[in-house]
C-alpha positions in Angstrom: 0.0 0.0 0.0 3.3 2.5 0.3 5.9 3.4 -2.0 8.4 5.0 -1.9 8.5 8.4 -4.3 12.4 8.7 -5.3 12.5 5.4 -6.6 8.7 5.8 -8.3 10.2 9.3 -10.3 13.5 7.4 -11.1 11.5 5.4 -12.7 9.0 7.1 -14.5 11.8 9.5 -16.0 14.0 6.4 -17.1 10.3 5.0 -18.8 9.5 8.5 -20.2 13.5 8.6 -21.7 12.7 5.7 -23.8 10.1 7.5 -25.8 11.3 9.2 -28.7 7.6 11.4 -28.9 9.1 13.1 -25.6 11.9 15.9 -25.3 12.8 16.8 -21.8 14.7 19.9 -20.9 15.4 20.9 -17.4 17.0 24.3 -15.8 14.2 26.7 -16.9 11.7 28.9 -15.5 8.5 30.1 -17.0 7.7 33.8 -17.4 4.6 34.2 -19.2 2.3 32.8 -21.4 -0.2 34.0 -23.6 -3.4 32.2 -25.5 -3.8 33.1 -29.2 -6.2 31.4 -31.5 -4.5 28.3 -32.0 -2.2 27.7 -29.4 0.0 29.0 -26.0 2.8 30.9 -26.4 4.9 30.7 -23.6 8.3 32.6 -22.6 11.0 30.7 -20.3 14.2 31.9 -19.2 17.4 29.3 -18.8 19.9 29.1 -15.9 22.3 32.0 -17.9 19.0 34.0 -18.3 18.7 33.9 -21.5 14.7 34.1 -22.8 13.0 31.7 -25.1 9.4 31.4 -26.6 7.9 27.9 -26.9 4.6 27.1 -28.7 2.1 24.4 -28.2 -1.4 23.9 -29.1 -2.1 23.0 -25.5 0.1 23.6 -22.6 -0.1 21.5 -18.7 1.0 23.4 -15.4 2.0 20.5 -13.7 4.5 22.9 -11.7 3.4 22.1 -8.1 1.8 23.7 -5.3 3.6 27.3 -6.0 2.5 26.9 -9.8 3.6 29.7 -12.1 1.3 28.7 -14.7 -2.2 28.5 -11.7 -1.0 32.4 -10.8 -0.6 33.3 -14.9 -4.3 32.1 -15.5 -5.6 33.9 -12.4 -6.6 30.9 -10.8 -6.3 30.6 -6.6 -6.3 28.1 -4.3 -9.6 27.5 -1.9 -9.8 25.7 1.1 -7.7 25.9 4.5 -3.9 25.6 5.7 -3.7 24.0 9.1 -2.0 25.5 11.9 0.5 22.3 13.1 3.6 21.3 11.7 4.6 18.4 11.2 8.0 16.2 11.2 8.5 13.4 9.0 11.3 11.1 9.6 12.0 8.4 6.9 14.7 5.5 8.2 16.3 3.2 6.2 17.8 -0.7 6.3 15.1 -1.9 8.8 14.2 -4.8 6.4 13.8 -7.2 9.7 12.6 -4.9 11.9 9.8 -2.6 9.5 6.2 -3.3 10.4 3.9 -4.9 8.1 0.6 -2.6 8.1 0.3 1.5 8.6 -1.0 2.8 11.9 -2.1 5.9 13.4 -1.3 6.5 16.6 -3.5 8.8 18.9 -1.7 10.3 22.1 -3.1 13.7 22.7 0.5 15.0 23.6 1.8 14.4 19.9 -0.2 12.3 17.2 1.7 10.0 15.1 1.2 7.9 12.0 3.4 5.5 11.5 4.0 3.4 8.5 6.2 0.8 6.3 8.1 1.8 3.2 9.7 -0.7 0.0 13.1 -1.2 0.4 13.3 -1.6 4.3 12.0 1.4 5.3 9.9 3.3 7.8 8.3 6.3 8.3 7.0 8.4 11.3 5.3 12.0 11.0 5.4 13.6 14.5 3.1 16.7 15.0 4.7 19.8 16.5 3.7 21.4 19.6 3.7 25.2 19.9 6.9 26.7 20.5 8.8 23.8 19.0 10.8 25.1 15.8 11.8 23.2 13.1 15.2 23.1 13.7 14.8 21.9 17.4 13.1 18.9 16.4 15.4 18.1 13.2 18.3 17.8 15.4 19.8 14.2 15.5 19.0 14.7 19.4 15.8 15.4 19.0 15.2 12.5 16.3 16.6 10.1 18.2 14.1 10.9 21.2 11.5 10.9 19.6 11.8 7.7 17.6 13.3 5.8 20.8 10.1 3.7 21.5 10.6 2.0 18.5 14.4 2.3 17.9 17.5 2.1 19.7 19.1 5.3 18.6 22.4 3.8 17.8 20.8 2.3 15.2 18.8 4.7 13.4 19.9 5.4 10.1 18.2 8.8 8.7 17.3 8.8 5.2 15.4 12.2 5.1 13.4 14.2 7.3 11.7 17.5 6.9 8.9 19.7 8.4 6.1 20.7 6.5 2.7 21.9 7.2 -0.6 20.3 5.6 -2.5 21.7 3.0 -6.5 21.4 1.9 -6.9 23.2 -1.3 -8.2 23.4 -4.3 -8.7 25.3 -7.6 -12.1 26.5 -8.6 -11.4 25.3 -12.3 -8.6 22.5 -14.0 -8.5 24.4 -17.0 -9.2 27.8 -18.9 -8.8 27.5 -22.7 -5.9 25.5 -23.9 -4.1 25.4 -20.5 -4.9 23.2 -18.3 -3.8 22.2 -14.4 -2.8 18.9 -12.5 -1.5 17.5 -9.8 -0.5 19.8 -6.8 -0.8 22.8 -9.1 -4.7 21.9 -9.4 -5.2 20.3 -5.8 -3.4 19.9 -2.3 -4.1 17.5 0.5 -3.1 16.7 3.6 -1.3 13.1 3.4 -3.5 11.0 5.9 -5.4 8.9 3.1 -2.6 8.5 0.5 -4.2 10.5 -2.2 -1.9 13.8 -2.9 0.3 12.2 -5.7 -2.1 9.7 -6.7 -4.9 12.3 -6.9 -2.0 13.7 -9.9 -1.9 10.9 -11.4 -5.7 10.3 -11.7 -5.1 14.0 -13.5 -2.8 12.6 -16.1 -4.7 9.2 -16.9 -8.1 11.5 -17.2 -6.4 14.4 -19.5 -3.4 12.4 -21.9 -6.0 10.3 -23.8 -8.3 13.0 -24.5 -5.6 15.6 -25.5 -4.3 12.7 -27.6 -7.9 11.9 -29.6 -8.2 15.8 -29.8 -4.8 16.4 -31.3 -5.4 13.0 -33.7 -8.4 13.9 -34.9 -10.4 11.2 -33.0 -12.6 13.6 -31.0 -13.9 17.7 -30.8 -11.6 20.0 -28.7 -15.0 20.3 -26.7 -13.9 16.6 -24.6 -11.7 18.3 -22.9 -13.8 20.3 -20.7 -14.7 17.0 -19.3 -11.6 17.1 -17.7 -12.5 19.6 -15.1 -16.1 17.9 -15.1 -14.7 15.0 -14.1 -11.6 15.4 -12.1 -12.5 18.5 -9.8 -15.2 17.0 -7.8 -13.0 13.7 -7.2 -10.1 15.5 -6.1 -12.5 17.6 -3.6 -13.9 14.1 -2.5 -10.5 13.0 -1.6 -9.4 16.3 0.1 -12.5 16.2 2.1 -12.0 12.3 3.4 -8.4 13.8 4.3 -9.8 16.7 6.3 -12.2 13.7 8.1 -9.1 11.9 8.9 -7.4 14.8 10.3 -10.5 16.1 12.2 -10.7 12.4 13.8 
């Protein structure tokens, strides 16, 4: 029921590297776009700052939570940013020791879920308390306190950690004219059902086959407002069983 996400986007980029339809480029940040008739012109700048223009008859932000492309369209988020921050604390080689099935745990003084990873890992998420900063509690000491219930801390080995602070958002529309939105540019949700990149790639399997029959000839350009139709009230269903989850 887990994965783990470096290993899934190692993955999918070695996959998508095999395709000769596909050019990927990296090191470049979007400055505008612009809708005429028949396609998006867009304007990037590369790491020596140098401008380009790029045209496309339909163009994705699939740029993350701080989308460029969601604030060029004038779309906002809606919804609610929760107060508490969190620590998460991925550990690695416990292949023997990892335990087989996800569970929340539900002490008033500091909530944890706690959950197995592939490759013989593990993951807690400790809630902050006020006046706790995020560098207190991603000290090794602090770590190793925390985790020492389930770990002697001579033997924890630290794969990542990180504080962050959950999200429940969404956009009020996936798409205006030939540019569309997906993934955490579209939709943001706090993590306690799974759904945040899955609810992305539910975007991508709903929107590549009907840009594909639209730009093959296969179907009217008016499918694709289906997209929205259709993937808009899921991914509110999903944030709303999250916020359930984190009410509980």
């Amino acid at each position: 029921m887990t994965f783990y996400q470096p290993d899934l986007e190692r993955a999918m980029r070695g996959q998508v590297s095999r395709l000769k339809s596909v050019t990927s480029l990296g090191g470049f940040e979007l400055e505008s776009l612009v809708e005429v008739s028949d396609c998006v012109l867009a304007s990037v700048r590369d790491q020596d700052g140098h401008s380009h223009s790029v045209r496309a008859q339909y163009l994705i932000g699939a740029d993350g939570a701080s989308s460029r492309v969601r604030a060029l369209i004038g779309q906002e988020f809606e919804g609610q940013t929760y107060a508490e921050d969190w620590l998460i604390v991925d550990v690695m080689n416990r292949h023997k020791s990892a335990i087989d099935h996800i569970e929340f745990l539900c002490d008033p003084r500091r909530p944890t879920p706690h959950m197995p990873a592939p490759g013989g890992r593990e993951r807690w998420e400790f809630m902050l308390h006020p006046g706790e900063s995020r560098e207190e509690l991603e000290s090794p000491e602090s770590i190793a306190r925390l985790i020492a219930p389930w770990i002697n801390p001579q033997e924890l080995e630290i794969e990542r950690k990180a504080v962050y602070r959950f999200h429940a958002r969404c956009c009020n529309k996936f798409s205006q004219g030939r540019v569309f939105l997906a993934g955490d540019a579209a939709h943001i949700t706090p993590p306690f059902v799974g759904q945040g990149l899955v609810a992305g790639l539910r975007d991508g399997a709903n929107l590549a086959w009907k840009l594909a029959w639209v730009l093959r000839g296969y179907a009217a350009p008016a499918i694709l407002d289906t997209y929205d139709e259709e993937r808009r009230p899921h991914a509110q269903a999903m944030i709303n069983l999250a916020n359930s989850w984190a009410a509980w």
